[in-house]
N, C-alpha and C positions, 0 to 999 in steps of 0.2 A: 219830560223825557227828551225832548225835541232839542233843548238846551245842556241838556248832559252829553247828549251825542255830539254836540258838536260845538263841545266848551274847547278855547282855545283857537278854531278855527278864525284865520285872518289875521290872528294877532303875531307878533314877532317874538322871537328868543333874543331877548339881551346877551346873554354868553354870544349865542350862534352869531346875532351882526354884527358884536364886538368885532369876532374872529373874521368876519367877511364871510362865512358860512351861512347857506341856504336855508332857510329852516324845513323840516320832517314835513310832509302832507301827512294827511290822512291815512290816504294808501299806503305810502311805504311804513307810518308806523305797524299798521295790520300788517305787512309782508314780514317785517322784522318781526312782529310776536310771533307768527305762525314758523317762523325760523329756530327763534328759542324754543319755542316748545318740542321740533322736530330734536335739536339738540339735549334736551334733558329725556328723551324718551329714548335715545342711540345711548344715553350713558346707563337709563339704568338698564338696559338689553346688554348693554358689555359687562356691567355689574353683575349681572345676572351669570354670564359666562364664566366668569372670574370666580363666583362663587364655588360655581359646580367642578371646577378644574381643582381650586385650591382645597374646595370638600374632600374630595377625590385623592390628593396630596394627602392630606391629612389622616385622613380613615385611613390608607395606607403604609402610613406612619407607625401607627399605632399599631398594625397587623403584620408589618413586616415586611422588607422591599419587593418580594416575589408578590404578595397582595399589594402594593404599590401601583406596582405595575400594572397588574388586574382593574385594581379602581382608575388609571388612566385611561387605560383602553377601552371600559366600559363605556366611554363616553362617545369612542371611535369603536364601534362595532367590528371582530376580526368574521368574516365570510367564513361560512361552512355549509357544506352541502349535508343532505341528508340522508340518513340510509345505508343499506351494503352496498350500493353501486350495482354498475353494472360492466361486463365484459372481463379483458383479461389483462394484464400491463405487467410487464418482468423488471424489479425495483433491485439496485444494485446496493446492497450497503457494507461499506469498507471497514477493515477492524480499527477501532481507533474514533470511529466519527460521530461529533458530538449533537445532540438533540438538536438543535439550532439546525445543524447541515443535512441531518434527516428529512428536519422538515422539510425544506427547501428543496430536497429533492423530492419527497412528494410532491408538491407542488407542481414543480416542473413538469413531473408526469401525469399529471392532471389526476393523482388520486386525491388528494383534500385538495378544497378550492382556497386556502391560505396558508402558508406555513405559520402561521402566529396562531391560527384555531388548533392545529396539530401541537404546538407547542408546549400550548394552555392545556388539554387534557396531557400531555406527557408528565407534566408537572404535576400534578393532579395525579397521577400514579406511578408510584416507587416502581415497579413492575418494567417500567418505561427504559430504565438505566439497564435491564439485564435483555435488550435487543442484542442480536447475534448479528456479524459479518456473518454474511449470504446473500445468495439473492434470491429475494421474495416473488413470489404469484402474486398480487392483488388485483383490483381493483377501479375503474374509474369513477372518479365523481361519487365518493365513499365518505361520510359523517368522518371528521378527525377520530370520533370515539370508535368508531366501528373499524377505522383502517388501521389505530395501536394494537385493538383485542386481538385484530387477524395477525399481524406480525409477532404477537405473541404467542399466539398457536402454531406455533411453527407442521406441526403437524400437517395442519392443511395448508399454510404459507411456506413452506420452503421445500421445493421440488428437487432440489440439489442438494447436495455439500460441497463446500470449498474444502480441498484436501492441497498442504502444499508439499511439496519432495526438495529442500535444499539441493544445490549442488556439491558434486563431490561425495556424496552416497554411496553404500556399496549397495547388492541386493539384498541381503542382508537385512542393514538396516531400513532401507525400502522397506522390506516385509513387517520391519516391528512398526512403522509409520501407518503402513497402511489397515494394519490389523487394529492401532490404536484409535486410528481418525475414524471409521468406517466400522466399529466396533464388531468386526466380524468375527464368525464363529471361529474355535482355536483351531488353527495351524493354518487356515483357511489360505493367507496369504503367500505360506511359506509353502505349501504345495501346488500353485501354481506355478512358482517361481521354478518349484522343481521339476514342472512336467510345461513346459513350454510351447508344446509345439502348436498350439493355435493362439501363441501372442502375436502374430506377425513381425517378427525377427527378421533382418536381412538375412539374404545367405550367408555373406561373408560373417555373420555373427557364430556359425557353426554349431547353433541350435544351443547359444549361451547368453542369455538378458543380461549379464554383468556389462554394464559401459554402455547398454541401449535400452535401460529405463531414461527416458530423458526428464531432468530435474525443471518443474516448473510447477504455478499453481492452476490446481482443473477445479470445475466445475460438474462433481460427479453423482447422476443423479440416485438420488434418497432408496436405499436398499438394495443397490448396487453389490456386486458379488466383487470378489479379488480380480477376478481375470475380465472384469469391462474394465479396472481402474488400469490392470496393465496394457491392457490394449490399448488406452487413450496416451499410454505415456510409450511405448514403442511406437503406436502412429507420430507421435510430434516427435520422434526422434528422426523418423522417415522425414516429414517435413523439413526441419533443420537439415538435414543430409542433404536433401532436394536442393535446398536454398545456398548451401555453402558449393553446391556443385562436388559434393566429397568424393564422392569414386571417380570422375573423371579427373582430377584435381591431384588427387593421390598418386592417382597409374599415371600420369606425365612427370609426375615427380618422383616416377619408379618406387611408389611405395604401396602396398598392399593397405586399402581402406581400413581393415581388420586394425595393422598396426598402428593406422594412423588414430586411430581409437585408444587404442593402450597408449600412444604416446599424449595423446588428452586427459588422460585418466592419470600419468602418471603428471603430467603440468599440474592438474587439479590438486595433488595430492601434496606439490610439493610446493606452493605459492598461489596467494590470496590477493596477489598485486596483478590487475588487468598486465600493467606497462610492463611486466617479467616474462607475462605469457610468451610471447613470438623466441624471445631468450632462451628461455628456461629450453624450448624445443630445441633449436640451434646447438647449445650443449648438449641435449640428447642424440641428436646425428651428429654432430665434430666426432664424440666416444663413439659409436654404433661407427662409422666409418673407418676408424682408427686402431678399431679391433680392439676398446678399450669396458672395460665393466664403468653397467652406469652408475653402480655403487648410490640408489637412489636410498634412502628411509621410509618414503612412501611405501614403496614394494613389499617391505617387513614390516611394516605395518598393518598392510592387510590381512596377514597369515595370523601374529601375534596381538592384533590392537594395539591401539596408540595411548592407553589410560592415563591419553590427558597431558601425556609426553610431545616433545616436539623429537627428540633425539633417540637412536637405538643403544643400547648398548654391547659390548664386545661379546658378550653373549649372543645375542641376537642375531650378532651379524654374523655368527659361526654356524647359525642352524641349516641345515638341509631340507634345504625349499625350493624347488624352479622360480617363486618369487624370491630370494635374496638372490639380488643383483651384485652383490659384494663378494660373492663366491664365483656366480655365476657370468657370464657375457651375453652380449642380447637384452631383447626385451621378455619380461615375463610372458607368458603362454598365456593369458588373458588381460583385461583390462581389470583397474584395480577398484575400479568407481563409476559413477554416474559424471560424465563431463559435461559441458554445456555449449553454447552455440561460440561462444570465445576463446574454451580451450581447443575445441574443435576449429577455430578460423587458423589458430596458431600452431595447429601440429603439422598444418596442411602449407602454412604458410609462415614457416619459419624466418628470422632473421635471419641477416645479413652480420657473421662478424668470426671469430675466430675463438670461442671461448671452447672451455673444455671443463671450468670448474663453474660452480656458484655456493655461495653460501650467506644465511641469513644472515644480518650484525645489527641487528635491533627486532626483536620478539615484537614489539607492542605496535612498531610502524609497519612492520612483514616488509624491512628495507633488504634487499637483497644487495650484494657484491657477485659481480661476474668476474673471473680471470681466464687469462690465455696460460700463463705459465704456473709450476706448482709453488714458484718462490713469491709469484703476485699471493694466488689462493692460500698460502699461509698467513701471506700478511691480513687478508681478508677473517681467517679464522683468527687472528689473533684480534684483532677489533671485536667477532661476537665474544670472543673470551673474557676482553673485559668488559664490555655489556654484559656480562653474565654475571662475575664477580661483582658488579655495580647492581644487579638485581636477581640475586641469590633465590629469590622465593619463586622467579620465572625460570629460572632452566634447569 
């Protein structure tokens, strides 16, 4: 044995002095096995990885890339907590937003401890896709499975309704919004509308919510009556008011807040282009100044509806109405709509210019034409005219 252990020892490598190289001791050939060995036992541990990754690939292949996914991840555990949680956290979810940015808002607000655990049971039930814009009660530190089923109970997850009011609404149409979002008992809507007097109305409103429901989206809580939904939407007309400084604003510009309302309401009704607003006002006072009818189609349209029409016809504008402006001179005796914090900047704070006409000459861009004189304003109507003949099915 003594002689196997230490065959070789002393003797030289022909190759090795050939080359002028050292020859291997003992020791370092022991260092260099115990090196190779370390080396073939890192490859088959990465073999080993490689296997289960590519396993993983595979089975997921076969089942389907949403299983794909599953069998990768399985390898990488996604974090979830367990349970219904505990406390209370208000979860904001937008119409429109897709599972992925659900999760991830949970997350954030610390009700699942991963958005990829939340993800994983979303997919896992069809249930998942018919989540509602609201915002949600849950949760902290909630099982992903326990924080879907509650968003799906809306019942005890959604303390609100999102209810929105367009701009440029009459009350009217308010009433059939708020009757349909709020699914309130019949007429519920329309007879608060009609009995007012504890919406909190400004004075100058004259005990009439036309032009001071203000158009925005609320958040209105779940079994909510007609008259809390108006109250929230007269209070933030009061706020915008506040903000624009409207009645001081008004009275230095020698105009009664009231009118400055109906002239917002008639901006709203007859232009969809911020950059016309401060304009469209300005021709309203050049006329009102000049002793002139403001000959608006808004105004007749509030009496008779607009079914869908941009224009009145000679009909229409022969009816006897205080709204037909084409008869009549002045502003109509109320406001014709629901206006909002930009038609309201512009009635208060009209341009600077000389106009006295405007008219539409492109439907589809809402391009308007301003003129000073009536031979500019016809040329202006002869441009919508052939924009019209150019698209017969619009006007």
């Amino acid at each position: 044995m003594e002689e196997e252990v230490n065959e070789g020892e002393g003797q030289s490598d022909d190759l090795g002095s050939g080359l002028g190289l050292r020859p291997e001791t003992r020791v370092e050939r022991r260092a260099n096995r115990r090196r190779a060995r370390g080396r073939r036992a890192f490859g088959c541990f990465a073999g080993l990885i490689s296997l289960v990754v590519v396993g993983a690939l595979v089975a997921g292949a076969a089942l389907g890339f949403g299983k794909a996914k599953d069998a990768i991840e399985g390898v990488f555990s996604a974090p979830d907590y367990t349970g219904e949680g505990t406390g209370v956290v208000q979860v904001e979810i937008t119409k429109g937003q897709a599972t992925a940015s659900i999760a991830d808002t949970l997350e954030k607000k610390e009700v699942v401890k991963s958005a990829r655990a939340f993800e994983r049971v979303a997919r896992d039930d069809p249930r998942s896709l018919q989540i509602q814009a609201a915002t949600y009660t849950l949760r902290k530190h909630m099982s992903a499975k326990a924080a879907l089923a509650l968003m799906l109970n809306t019942n005890e997850s959604v303390k609100v309704m999102r209810v929105s009011v367009p701009s440029g609404k009459t009350k009217a149409e308010v009433s059939v919004i708020l009757q349909t979002k709020l699914k309130l008992p019949s007429g519920q809507a329309a007879n608060a509308i009609a009995h007012p007097a504890t919406l909190g109305l400004p004075a100058y409103a004259n005990g009439n919510p036309e032009g001071f429901l203000y158009p925005a989206t609320y958040d209105v809580p779940k079994n909510a009556n007609a008259t809390t939904m108006l109250k929230l939407m007269t209070a933030k007309y009061a706020s915008i008011a506040a903000q624009l400084n409207l009645v001081k604003t008004a009275q230095n510009k020698k105009l009664d807040p009231y009118q400055a309302v109906i002239v917002a309401s008639i901006i709203a009704g007859e232009t969809n282009r911020k950059q016309d607003y401060a304009k469209v006002a300005r021709v309203i006072y050049n006329r009102l100044e000049r002793g002139m009818r403001l000959q608006m189609d808004s105004t007749i349209h509030y009496v008779v509806g607009k079914d869908g029409g941009v224009f009145t016809t000679p009909e229409q504008r022969q009816m006897v109405s205080p709204y037909n402006t084409y008869k009549n001179k002045g502003l109509p005796p109320t406001p014709i709509n629901s206006p909002n914090v930009d038609t309201l900047r512009a009635a208060i704070n009209p341009a600077a210019g000389p106009w006295l006409y405007f008219t539409l000459v492109n439907l589809d861009t809402g391009e308007t034409a301003f003129a000073s004189t009536p031979d500019e304003h016809q040329a202006n109507v002869n441009k919508l005219q052939a924009w019209c003949q150019a698209h017969k099915n619009r006007c």
